[in-house]
C-alpha positions in Angstrom: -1.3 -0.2 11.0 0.9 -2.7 9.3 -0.6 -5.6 11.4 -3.6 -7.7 10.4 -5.8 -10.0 12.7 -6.9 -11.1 16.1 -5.3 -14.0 17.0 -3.6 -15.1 14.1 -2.1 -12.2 13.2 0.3 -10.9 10.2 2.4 -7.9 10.4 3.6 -7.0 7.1 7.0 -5.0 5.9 9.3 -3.9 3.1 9.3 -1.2 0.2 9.2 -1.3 -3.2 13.0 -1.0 -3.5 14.1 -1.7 -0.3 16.2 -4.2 0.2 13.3 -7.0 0.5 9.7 -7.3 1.7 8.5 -10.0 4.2 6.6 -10.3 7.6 6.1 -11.9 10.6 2.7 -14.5 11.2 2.0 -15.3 14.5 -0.5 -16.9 16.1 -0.4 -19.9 13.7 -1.2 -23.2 15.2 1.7 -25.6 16.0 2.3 -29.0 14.1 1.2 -27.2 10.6 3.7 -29.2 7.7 5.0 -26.3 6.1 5.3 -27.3 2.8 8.2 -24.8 1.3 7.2 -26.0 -1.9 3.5 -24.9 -1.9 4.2 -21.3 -0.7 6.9 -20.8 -3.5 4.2 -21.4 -6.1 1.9 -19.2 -4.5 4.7 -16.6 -4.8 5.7 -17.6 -7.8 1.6 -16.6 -9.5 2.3 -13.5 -7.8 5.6 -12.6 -8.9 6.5 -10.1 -11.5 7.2 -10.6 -15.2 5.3 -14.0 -15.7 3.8 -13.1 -18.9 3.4 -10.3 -21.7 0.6 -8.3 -19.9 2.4 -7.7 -16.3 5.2 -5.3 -15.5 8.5 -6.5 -16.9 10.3 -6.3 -13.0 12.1 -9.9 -13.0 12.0 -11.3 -9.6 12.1 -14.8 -8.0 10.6 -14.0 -5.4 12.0 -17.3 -3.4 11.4 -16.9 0.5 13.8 -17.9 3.3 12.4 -18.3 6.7 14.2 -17.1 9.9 12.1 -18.5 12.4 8.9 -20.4 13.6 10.0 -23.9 12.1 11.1 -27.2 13.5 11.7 -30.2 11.6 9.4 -28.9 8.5 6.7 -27.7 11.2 5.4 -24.9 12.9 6.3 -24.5 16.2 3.2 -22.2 17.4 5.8 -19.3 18.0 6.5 -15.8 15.4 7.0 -17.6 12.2 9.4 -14.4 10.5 10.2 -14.8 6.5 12.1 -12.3 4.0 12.2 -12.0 0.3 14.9 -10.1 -1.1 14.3 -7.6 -3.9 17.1 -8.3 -6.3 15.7 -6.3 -9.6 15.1 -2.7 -8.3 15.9 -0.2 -10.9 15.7 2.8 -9.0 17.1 5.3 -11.4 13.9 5.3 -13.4 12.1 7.1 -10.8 14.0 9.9 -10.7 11.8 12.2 -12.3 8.8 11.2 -9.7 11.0 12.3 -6.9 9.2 16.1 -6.5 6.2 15.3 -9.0 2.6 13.6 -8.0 1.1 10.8 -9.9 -2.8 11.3 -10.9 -4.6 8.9 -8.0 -1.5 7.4 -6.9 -0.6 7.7 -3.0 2.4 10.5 -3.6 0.6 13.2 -2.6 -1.0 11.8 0.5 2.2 10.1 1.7 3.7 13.1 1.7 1.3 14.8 3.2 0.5 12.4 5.7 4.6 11.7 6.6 6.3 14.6 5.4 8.6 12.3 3.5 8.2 9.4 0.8 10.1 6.7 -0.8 9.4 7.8 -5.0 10.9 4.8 -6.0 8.6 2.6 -7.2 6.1 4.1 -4.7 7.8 2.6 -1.7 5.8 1.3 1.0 2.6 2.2 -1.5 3.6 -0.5 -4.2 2.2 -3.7 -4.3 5.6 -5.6 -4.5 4.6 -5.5 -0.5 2.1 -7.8 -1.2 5.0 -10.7 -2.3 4.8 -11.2 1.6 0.8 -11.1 2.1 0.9 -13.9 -0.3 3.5 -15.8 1.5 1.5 -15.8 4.8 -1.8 -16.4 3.3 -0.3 -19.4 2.1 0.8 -20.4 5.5 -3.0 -19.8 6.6 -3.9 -21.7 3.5 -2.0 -24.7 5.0 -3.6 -24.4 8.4 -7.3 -24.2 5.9 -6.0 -27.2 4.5 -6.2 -29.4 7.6 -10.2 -28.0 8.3 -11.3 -28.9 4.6 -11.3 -25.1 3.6 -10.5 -24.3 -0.4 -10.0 -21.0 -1.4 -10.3 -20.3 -5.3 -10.1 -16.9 -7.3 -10.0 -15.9 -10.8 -10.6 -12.8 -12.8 -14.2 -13.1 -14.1 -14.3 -9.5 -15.8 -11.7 -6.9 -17.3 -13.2 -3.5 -18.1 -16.1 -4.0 -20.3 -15.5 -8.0 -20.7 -17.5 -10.3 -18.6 -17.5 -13.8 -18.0 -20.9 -15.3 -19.6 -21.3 -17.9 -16.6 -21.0 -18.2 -12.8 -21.7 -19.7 -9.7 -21.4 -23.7 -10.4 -21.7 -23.6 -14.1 -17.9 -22.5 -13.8 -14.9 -25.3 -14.3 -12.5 -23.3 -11.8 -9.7 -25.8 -12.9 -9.4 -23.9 -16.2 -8.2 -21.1 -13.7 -4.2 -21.5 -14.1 -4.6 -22.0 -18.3 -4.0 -19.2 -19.3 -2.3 -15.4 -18.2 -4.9 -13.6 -16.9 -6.7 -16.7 -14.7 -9.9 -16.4 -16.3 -11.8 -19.8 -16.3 -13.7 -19.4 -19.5 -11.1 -19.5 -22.4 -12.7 -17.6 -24.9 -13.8 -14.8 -22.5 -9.7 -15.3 -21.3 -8.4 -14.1 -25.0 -10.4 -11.2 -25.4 -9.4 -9.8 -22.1 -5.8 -10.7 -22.9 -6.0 -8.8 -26.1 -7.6 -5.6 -24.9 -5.2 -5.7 -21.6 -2.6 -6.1 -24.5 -3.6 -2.9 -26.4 -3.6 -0.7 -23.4 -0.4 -2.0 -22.5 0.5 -0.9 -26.2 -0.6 2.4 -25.4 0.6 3.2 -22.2 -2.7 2.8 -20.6 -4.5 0.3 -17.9 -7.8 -1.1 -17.1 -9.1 -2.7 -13.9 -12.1 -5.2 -13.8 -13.8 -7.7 -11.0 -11.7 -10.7 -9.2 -14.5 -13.6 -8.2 -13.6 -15.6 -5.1 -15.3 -18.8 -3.8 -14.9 -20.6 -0.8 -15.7 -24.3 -0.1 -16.0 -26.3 3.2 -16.2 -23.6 6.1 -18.3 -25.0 8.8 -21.5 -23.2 10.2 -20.0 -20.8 12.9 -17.5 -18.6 11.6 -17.6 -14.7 12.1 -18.8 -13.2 15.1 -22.4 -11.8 15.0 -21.5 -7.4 15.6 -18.3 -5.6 14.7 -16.6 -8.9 13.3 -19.0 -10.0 10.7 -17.8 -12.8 8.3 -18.4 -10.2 5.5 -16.7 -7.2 7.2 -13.9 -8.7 8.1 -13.6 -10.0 4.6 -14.3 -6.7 3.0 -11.8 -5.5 5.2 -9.1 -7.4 3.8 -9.9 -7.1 0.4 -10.3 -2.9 0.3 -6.7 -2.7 2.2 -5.3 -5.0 -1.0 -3.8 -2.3 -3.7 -6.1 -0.5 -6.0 -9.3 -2.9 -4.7 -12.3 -0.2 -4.9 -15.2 -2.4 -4.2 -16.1 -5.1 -2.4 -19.5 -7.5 -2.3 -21.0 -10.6 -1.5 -23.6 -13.4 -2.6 -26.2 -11.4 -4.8 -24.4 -7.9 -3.8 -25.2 -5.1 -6.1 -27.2 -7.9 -8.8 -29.5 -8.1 -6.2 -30.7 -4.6 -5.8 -33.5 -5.3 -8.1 -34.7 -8.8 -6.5 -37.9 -9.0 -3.6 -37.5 -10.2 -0.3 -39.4 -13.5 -1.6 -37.0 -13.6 -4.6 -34.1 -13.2 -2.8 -34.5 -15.2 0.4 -32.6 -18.6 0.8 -35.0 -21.3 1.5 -33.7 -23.9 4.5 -34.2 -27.5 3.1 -32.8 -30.9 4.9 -30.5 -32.5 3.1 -29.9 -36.0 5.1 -28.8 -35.2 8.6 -27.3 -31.3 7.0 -29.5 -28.1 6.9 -28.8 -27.1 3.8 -30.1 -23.9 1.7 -32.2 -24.2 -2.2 -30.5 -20.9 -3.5 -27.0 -19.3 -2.5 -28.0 -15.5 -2.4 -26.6 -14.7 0.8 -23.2 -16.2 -0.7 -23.2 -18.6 2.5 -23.3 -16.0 5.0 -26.4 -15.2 7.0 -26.2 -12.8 10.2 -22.7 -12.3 9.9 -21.8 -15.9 10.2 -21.0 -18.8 7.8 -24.3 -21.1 7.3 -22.4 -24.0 5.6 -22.8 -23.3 1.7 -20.1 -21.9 -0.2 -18.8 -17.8 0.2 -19.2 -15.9 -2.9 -18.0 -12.7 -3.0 -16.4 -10.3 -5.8 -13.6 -7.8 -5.6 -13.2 -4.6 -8.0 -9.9 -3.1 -9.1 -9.7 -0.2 -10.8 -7.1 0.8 -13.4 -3.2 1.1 -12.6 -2.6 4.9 -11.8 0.8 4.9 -13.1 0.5 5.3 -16.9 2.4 6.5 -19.5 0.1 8.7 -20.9 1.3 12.2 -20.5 -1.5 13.5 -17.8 -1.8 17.2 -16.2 -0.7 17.1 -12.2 1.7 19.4 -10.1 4.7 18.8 -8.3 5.4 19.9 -4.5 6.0 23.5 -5.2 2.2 23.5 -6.5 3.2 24.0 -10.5 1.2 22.6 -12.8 3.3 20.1 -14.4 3.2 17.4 -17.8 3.8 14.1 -16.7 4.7 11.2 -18.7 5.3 8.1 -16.5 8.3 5.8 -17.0 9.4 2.7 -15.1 7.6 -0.9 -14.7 3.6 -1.2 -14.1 1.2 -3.5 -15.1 -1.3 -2.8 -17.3 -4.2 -4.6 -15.6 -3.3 -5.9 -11.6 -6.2 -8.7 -12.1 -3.9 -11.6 -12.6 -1.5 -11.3 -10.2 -4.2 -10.0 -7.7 -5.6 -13.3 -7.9 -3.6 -14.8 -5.0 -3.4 -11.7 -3.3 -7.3 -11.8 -2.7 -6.8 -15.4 -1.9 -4.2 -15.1 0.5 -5.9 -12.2 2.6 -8.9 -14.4 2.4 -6.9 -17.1 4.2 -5.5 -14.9 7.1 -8.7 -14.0 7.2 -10.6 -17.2 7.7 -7.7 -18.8 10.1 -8.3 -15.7 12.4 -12.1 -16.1 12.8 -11.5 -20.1 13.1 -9.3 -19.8 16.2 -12.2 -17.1 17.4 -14.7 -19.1 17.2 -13.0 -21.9 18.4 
């Protein structure tokens, strides 16, 4: 499947070194201001080469759209876009053409199609993800209208964690430095330890944090389309994500049923909760607080590390990668996780609505 959603659906395409990634969003609600400028800088924290600790590929990244818009607007038909790869350096792949990466998709690719694109890792890479991000930020304009903000940030990189969460966070301290950690401090040791790996021809992976703020009570149907599945769905399909939870999650293993319970308080004319451990989901639905809920990456498999593997006559080969990777995928998975959290949310809207 390369399609994503009910109703407001995103078909995704494009390889690594193709000639360009894109996709096709339909579904999207006419009237929507489509404000160019807005999607270019959510591509533009994606893109490649921003800063010291991502791969070196140089890529604009700029988006042209073929179809869908009127006047600046959505038109409520197949809004199709492209970005053009224009920084492919194909050639440095050549010696992954018959050999499988440790934990990369190679060898199930081929096994599963009988053929694969080596270059870059094809339609495995995350450069696909350059058009994810330009159609969650088409949902994020649609969110925009309803009150919805989406934030993410990387609150820990291997072994280093972020000392605070939950409202004790400033999240506008996000974009202030490379690897869109919110706590400063914390920011500069993950930088530095990303940096050494990167040194080394290693990679680390860590945790991306998401909130959500102003989704109505309602959203996410109460069976097979759960808020939280849906959302886990999203997030497991993004490139290297190994883990997915929600409000306590995994913290709360250790908590009661009397500990962890949210208590229903009114608040004015609004039912509102004391504590957030359900992460503003209860039942499968959205109760009104916030949505917490935490990603994990794990490391890059593509290292240059010499590693033991085999190549497709089944000899045990050295391999010693070479090309473009990124050390750590945290910071530009950032809007990546928020993007497929806006598809997401649009799609359960217009169901519930």
């Amino acid at each position: 499947m390369n399609t994503i959603g009910k109703l407001f659906t995103f078909t995704s395409f494009g390889e690594s070194h193709g000639i360009g990634v894109g996709g096709i969003v339909d579904g999207c609600p006419a009237g929507i201001v489509l404000d160019q400028a807005f999607i270019q800088h959510e591509l533009n924290r994606r893109r490649p080469g921003q800063s010291a600790i991502s791969t070196p590929r140089s890529e604009e990244d700029n988006v042209e759209f073929l179809s869908g818009i009127f006047e600046g607007k959505t038109t409520g038909t197949p809004i199709a876009f492209v970005i053009w790869n224009k920084n492919q350096e194909s050639k440095d792949y050549n010696h992954l053409k018959d050999v499988y990466r440790p934990s990369h998709a190679d060898y199930t690719y081929q096994q599963k199609y009988g053929i694969r694109d080596h270059r870059g890792g094809g339609r495995s890479s995350a450069r696909a993800t350059a058009g994810w991000v330009a159609a969650g930020a088409i949902a994020k304009l649609a969110l925009k209208q309803l009150g919805v903000e989406i934030t993410a940030y990387t609150s820990q990189v291997g072994h280093i964690a972020m000392k605070h969460s939950g409202d004790d966070i400033d999240l506008s301290l996000i974009e202030e430095n490379i690897i869109r950690c919110p706590e400063s401090d914390t920011a500069q040791k993950m930088i530095e330890y990303i940096d050494k790996l990167r040194k080394d021809g290693n990679s680390i992976g860590g945790i991306i944090s998401c909130v959500v703020r102003g989704v109505p009570v309602g959203w996410g149907e109460p069976v097979f389309d759960k808020l939280q599945a849906r959302l886990a769905y999203a997030m497991m399909n993004i490139n290297a994500a190994h883990g997915f939870d929600y409000g306590r999650g995994f913290s709360g293993v250790h908590l009661t049923g009397a500990e962890l319970n949210d208590a229903f308080i009114k608040d004015g004319d609004r039912v509102t909760t004391k504590t957030n451990n359900s992460g503003g989901i209860q039942g499968g639905i959205s109760n009104g607080e916030d949505i917490y809920f935490r990603v994990l990456f794990k490391p890059v498999a593509t290292i240059s590390i010499k590693q033991e593997t085999i190549d497709k006559d089944l000899n045990a080969v050295e391999l010693e990668a070479r090309g473009r990777h990124d050390p750590c995928v945290l910071p530009r998975a950032v809007p990546i996780v928020e993007a497929m959290t806006a598809l997401t949310l649009v799609d359960l809207y217009l169901m519930n609505k």
